[in-house]
N, C-alpha and C positions, 0 to 999 in steps of 0.2 A: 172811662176813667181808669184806666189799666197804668200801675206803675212797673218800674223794670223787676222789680221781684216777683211779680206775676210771669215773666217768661221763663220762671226756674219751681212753679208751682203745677205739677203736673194733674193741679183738682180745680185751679184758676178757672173752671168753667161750671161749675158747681154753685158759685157765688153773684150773688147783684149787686151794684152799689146806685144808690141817688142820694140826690143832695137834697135838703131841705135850710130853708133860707127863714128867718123872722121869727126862728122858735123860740118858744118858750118850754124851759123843762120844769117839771115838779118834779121832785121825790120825797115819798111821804114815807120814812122809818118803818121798818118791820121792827127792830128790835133791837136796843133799849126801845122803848117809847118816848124817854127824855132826849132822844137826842135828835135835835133843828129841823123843821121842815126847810130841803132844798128848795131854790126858784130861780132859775139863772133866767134872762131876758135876753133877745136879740141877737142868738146866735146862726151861724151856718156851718150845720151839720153834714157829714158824712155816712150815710146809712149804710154797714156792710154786711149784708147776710145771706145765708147758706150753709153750705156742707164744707168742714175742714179737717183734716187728715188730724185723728188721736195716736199716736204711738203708743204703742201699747208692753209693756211685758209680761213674760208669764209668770209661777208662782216661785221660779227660780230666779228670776228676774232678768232670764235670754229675750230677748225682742220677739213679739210674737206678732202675727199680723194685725197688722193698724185698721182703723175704722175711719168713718166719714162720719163727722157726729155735726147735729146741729149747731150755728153762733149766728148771733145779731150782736154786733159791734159796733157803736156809736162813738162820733169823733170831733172837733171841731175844724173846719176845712183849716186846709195850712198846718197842721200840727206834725210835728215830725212823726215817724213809724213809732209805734206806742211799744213805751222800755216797761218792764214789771210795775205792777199798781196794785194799790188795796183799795179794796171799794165795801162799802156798806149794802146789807141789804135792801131793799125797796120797793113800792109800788111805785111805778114810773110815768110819767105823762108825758108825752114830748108833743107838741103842736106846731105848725106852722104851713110853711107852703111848699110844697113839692117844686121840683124843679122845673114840671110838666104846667105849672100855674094854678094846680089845684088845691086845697084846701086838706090838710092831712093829720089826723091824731093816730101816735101809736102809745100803744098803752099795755101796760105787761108788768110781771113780778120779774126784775132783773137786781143788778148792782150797780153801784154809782161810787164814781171814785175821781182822783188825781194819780197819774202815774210819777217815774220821780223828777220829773218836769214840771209839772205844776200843771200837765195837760188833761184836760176832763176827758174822765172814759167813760160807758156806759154799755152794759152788758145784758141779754138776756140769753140765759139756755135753751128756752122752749118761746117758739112764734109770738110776739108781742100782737094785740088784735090792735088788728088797723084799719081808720075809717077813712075814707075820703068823700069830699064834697066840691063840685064841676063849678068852676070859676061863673057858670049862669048860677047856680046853687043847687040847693035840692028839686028833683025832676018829680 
């Protein structure tokens, strides 16, 4: 699942993507606490994660050498290259079925947003814990 802006990404090998199909997402507010629990139903998702080039400056603000930092990027398949977004803090649940036929929860403090498309993002900084369970079921 390589798009053409991956031949001009010289860390494109750094990153994974799969697809998860019949998910369900929660997102349960870190903060305010009045504000909605998300629950979106039925979608297919784009999982992108890995290592992505930070640009960096220094304390003069000359470019100084970049870094590889971690991102988990969530998408719904088909949506265009994701333009600026704001997203809410969260505890995140996404379920469904890998694209291997397995049975899959990721789950992680991330953010949850629309970018200004109206297209759903979903972000975590640090590895979201992820379970799977073999289309026979638990072994």
């Amino acid at each position: 699942m390589s798009d053409s802006a991956d031949q001009f990404d010289p860390w494109v090998a750094h990153l994974s993507r799969f697809r998860i199909d019949g998910t369900q997402v929660t997102a349960i507010p870190v903060a305010p606490l009045d504000e909605d629990l998300t629950v979106l139903c039925n979608l297919s998702l784009i999982v992108e994660e890995g290592r992505y080039e930070h640009l960096r400056e220094d304390a003069a603000g000359s470019p100084a050498p970049s870094a590889l930092v971690y991102g988990c990027y969530v998408r719904e398949v088909g949506s265009p290259p994701p333009s600026s977004w704001a997203g809410s803090d969260a505890h995140i649940v996404i379920t469904g079925t890998h694209e291997n036929g397995w049975a899959v929860t990721m789950a992680g403090p991330g953010a949850i947003g629309r970018d200004g498309n109206g297209t759903l993002e979903i972000s975590f900084e640090h590895p979201p814990r992820i379970a799977v369970i073999s289309p026979e079921g638990l072994r």
